[in-house]
N, C-alpha and C positions, 0 to 999 in steps of 0.2 A: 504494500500500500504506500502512494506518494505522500509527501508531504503534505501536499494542497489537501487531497482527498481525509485523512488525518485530522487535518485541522478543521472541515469543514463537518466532518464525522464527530468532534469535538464539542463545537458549536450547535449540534442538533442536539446531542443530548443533552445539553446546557439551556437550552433553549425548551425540552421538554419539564428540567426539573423546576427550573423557574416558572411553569404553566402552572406544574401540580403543587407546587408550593402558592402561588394564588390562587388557584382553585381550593388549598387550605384553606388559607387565611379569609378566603370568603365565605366558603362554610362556616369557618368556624366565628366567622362576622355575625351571620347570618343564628346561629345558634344562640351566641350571646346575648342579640337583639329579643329573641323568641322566649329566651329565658326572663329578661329584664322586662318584657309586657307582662308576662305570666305571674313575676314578683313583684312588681309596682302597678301591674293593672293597664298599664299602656307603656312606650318607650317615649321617653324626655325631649327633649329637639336637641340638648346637648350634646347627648351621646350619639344621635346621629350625624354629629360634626365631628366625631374621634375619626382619626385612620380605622381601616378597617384591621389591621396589625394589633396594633394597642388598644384596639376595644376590647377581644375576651381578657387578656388577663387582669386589665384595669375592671372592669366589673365584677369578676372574680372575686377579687382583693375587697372592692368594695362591699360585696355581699356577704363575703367569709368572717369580714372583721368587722366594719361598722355598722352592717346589717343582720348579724348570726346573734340571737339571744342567751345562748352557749356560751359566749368567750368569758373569761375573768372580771372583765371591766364590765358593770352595765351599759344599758345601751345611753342612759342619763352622762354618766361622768363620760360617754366615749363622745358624744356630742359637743359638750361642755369643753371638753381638749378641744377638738375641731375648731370649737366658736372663741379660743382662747388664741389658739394658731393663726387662725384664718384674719383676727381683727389688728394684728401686728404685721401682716405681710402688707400689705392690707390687701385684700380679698371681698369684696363687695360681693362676687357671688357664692362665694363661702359662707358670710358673715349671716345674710339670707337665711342661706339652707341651712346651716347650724343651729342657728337660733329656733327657728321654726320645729325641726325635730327635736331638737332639747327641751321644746316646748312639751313637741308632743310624747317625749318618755317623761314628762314629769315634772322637770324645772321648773323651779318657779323665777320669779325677776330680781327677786333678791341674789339666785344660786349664778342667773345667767350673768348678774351685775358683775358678781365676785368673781367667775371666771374670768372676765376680761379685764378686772381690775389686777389679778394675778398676772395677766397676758402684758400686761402694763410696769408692773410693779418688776417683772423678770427683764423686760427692756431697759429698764433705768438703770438698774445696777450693772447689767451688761452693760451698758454704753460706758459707765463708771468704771466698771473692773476693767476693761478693755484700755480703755483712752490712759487710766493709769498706770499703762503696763504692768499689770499686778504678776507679783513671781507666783508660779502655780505651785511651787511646790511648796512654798512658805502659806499657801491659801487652802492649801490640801490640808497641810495641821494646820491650819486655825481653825476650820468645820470640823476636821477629829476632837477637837478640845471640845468647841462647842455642843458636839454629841453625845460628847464625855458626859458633860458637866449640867447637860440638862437629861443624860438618864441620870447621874446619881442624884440631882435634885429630886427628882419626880421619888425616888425610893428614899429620899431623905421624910424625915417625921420634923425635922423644923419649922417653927414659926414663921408667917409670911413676915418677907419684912416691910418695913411702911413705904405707902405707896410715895412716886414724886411726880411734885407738877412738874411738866416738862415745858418748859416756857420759853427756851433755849438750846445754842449749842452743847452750854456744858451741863446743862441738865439732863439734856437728850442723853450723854453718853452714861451722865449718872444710872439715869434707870435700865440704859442698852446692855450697863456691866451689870446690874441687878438681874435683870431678868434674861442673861446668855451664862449665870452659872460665873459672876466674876471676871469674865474675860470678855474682850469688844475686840473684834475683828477686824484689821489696818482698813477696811476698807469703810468702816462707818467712823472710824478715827480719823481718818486723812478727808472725809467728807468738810467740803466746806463748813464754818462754823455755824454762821450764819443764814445755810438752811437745813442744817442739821435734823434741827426739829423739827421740819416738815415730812423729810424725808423718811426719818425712821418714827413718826405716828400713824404714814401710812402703811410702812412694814409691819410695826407694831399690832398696827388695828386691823389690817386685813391677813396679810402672812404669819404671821404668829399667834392671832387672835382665837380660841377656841371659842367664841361665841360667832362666828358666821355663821351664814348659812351651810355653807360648803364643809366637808371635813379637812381637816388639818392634810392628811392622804391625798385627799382630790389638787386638795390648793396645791400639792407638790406636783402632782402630776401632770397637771393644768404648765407649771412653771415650770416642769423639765420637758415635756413636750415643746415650748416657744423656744425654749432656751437650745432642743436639739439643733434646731431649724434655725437659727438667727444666723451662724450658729454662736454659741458663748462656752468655750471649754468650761470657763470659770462657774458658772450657773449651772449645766449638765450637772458637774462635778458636788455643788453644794445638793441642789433639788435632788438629786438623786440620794442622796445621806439622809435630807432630811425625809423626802417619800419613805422612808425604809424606817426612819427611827418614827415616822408615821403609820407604821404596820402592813406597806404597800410590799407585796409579793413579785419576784423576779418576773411574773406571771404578767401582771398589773403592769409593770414599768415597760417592760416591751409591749403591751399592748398600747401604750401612753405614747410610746416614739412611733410606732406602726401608724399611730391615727394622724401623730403628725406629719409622718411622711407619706400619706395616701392623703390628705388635707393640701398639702403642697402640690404635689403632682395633679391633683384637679384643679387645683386654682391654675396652676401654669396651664394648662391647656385651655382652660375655661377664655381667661383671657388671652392666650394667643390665638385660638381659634373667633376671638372679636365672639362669643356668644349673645344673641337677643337677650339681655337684659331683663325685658319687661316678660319675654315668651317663657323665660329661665323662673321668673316669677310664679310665672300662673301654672309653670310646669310643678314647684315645690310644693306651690296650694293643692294641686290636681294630689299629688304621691300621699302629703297629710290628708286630705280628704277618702281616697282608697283605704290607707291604714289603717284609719278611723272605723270605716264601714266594716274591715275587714277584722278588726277589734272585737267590733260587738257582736257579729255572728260566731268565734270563735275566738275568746278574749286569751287562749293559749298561745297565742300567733304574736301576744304584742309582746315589743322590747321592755326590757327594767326599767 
């Protein structure tokens, strides 16, 4: 056989497998789609703007984790991440959908608040930790200390000590070494003095607060999910200590980064694909309305 004949011998079966390789990916388009009317009740106008490549396994993923009632995380705090993610990148059709199903497993305005205050409150100190070149490894034992020293408080039987108004910078750190077990962390140390106090009463009152609405767990998860994504080694690193010394399961934390990195990758395509806005709208209304309906006739179906 010549050369020529060879090469053109080459190109025909190249030329067959790239056939049946889109003849795949259309099937398997085409399957996706059939599955995704069958479990939301119709297909979205979104998803019929994905390549037909990245449609099944992006549905998939979607169904497997933020729509499976099975997983570790409910379908409440898995939303709550989403809506914590999604309002930092920012994400308009994220912010939407999240909200709206968070709505519909449960949330209430108070929980939806606190997640995005968490989404907020993880941006600050990132942009903080970051811009002061903080050393990681000197930041690694200051959260070990801090871990330390609020489990052995919590198993301590002493007296609270008296509260302080925090009116100030050096106030703020008064009560930041009171209530961190003794020790304050360079990075609320080195915080300017003069808004000090602003900054760590909203640490205080939202991230450290055990009266939110949200659990002390969620708030973490909420904040190491933004934090995977921004991304912030420094925040990963703490939210993830404090998730754990919040009773959050290895289980839990990867389901927490999962939502965030399936929250990102729809928002990217969302808005590179330029999606209908308003269509994306009445698309989320149409999904909560089916799930609803789909609730009451058989209320084993619905998310936590």
């Amino acid at each position: 056989m010549n050369t020529v004949k060879k090469v053109m011998m080459m190109a025909t079966v190249a030329g067959l497998a790239f056939a049946s390789t889109a003849r795949a990916e259309t099937a398997a388009s085409a399957a996706a789609k059939a599955d995704i009317g069958k479990t939301l009740g119709f297909v979205p106008q979104f998803f019929t703007r994905f390549p037909e490549a990245a449609l099944p396994g992006a549905w998939e993923e979607m169904k497997t984790l933020q729509l499976n009632p099975n997983t570790a995380l409910p379908g409440r705090t898995k939303e709550l991440i989403g809506l914590g993610v999604a309002a930092q990148i920012p994400c308009r059709y994220c912010v939407l959908a999240h909200t709206d199903f968070a709505k519909l497993n449960g949330a209430s305005e108070a929980e939806i608040g606190e997640a995005v205050a968490m989404a907020a409150i993880t941006r600050h100190w990132s942009t903080y930790l970051n811009g002061l070149q903080t050393d990681e490894t000197k930041f690694r034992a200051e959260i070990a200390k801090i871990v330390e020293n609020v489990k052995k408080a919590s198993a301590s039987k002493s007296p609270a000590a008296a509260p302080v108004n925090v009116v100030d910078g050096a106030t703020a750190l008064k009560e930041a070494t009171q209530m961190l077990g003794g020790y304050v962390p360079e990075f609320i140390r080195e915080f300017p003095s003069e808004a000090r106090a602003g900054a760590w009463k909203t640490f205080r009152d939202v991230q450290l607060s055990s009266s939110t609405a949200l659990s002390g767990k969620n708030k973490e998860l909420v904040g190491l999910a933004v934090a995977a994504q921004v991304p912030c080694r420094f925040c990963v690193i703490a939210h993830t200590e404090f998730a754990k010394l919040n009773g959050a399961t290895d289980a839990e934390i990867k389901e927490a980064l999962g939502m965030a990195s399936l929250t990102r990758e729809l928002s990217t395509m969302l808005n590179g694909m330029q999606v209908d806005e308003a269509q994306f709208k009445r698309d989320v209304e149409r999904v909560v309305k089916n799930v609803k309906a789909a609730a009451k006739k058989n209320p084993a179906t619905a998310q936590r």
